[in-house]
Backbone as CSV, one residue per row, in Angstrom:
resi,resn,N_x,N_y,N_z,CA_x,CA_y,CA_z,C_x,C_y,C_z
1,UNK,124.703,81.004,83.426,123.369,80.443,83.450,123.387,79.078,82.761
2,UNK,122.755,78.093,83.445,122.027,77.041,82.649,121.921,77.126,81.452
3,UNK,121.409,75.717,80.912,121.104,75.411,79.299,119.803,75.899,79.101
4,UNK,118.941,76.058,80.930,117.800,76.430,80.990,117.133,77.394,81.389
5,UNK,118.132,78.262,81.625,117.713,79.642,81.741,119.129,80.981,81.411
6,UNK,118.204,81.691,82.110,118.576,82.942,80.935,118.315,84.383,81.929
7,UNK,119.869,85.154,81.603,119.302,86.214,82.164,119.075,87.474,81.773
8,UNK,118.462,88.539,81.668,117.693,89.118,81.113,117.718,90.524,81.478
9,UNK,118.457,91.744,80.846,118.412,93.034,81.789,117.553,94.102,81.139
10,UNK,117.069,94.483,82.175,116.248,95.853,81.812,116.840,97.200,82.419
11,UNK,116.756,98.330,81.984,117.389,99.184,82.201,116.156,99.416,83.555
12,UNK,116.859,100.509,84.260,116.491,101.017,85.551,115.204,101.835,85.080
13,UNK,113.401,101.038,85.629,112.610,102.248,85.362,111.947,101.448,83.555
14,UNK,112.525,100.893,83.136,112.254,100.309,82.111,112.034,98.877,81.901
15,UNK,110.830,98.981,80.874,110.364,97.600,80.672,110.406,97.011,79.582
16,UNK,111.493,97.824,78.885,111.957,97.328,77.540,113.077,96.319,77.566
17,UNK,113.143,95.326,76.378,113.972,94.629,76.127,115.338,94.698,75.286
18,UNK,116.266,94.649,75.269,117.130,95.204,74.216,116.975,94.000,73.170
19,UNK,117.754,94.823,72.163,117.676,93.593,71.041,118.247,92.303,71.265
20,UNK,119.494,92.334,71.418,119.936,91.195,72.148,119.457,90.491,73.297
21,UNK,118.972,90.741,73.874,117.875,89.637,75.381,116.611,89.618,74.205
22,UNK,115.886,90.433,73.542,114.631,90.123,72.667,115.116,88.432,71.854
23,UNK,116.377,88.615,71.174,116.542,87.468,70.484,117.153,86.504,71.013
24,UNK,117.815,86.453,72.569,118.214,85.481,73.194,117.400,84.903,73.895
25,UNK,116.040,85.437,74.215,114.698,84.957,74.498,113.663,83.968,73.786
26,UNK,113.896,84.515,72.198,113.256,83.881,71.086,113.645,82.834,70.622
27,UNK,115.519,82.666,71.075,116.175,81.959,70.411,115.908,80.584,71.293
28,UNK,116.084,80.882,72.623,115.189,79.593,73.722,114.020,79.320,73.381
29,UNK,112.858,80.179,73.144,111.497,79.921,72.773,111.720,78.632,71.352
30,UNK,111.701,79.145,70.643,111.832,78.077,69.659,112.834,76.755,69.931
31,UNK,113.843,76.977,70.426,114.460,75.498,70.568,113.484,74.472,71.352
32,UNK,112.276,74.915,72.045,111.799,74.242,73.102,109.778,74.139,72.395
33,UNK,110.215,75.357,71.556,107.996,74.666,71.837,107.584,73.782,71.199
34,UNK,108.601,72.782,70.364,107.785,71.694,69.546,108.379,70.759,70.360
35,UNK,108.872,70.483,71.543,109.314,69.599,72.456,107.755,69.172,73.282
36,UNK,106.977,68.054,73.134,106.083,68.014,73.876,106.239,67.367,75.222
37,UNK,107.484,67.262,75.420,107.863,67.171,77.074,107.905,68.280,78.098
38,UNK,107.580,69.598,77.170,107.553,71.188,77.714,106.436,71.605,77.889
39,UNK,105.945,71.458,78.825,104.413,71.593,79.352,103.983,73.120,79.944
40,UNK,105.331,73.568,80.030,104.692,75.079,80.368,106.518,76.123,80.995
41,UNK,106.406,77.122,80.172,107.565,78.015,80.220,106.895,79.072,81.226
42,UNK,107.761,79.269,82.134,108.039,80.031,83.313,108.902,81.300,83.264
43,UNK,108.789,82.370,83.420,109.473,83.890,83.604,109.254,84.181,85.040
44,UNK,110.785,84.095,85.993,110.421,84.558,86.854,111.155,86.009,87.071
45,UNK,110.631,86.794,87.621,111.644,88.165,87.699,112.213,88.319,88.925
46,UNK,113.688,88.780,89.032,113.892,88.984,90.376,114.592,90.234,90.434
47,UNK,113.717,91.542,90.511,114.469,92.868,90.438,115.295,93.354,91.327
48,UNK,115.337,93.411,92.587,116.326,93.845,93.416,117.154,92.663,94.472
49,UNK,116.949,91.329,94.221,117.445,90.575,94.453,118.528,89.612,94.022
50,UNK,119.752,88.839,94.104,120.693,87.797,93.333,119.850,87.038,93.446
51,UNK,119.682,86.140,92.149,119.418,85.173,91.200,119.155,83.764,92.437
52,UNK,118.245,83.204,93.446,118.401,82.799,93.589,119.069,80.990,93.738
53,UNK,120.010,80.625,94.584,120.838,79.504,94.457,119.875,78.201,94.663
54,UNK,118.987,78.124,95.544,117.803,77.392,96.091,116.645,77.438,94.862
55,UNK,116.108,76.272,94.372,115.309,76.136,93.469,113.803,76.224,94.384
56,UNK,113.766,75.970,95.862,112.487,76.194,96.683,112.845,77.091,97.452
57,UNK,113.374,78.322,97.084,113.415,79.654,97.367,112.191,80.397,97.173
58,UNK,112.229,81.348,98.297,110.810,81.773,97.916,110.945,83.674,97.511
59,UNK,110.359,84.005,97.285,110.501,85.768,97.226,109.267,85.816,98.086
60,UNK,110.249,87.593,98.841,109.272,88.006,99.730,107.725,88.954,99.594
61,UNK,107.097,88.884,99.879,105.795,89.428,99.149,105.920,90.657,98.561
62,UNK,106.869,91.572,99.305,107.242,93.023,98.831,107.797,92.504,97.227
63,UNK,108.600,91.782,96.944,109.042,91.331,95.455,107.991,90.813,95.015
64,UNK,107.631,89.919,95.442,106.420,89.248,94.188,105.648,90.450,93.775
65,UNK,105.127,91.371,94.493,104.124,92.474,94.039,105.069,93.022,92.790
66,UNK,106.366,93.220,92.916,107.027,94.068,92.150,107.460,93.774,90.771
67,UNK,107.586,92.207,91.095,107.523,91.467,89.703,106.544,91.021,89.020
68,UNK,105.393,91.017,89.482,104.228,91.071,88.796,103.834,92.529,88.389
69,UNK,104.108,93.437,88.249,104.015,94.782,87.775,103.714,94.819,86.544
């Protein structure tokens, strides 16, 4: 992954974070929120799909419902 993102696992069925993704999450959060060139942090989820390669990739509506859960 990027300098700018991050990937993130949840167990199957679960919406918990482990400790390690909790603090590799936090540890990005803070390097970035007193940056006022950072206008807005983005989480996108992609559960049964690879990480897409295309930055104007889209997910199919069946996913978006699923990642907004």
């Amino acid at each position: 992954m990027g300098k700018d993102t991050s990937r993130l696992k949840f167990d199957k069925g679960s919406s918990s974070l482990s400790s390690a993704d909790q603090s590799e999450l936090r540890t990005m959060y803070n390097a970035v929120k007193e940056d006022a060139r950072i206008r807005e942090i983005v989480v996108a989820a992609y559960a049964d799909l690879p990480y897409p390669k295309d930055q104007k990739s889209d997910l199919p509506n069946k996913s978006k419902g699923l990642a907004t859960r």
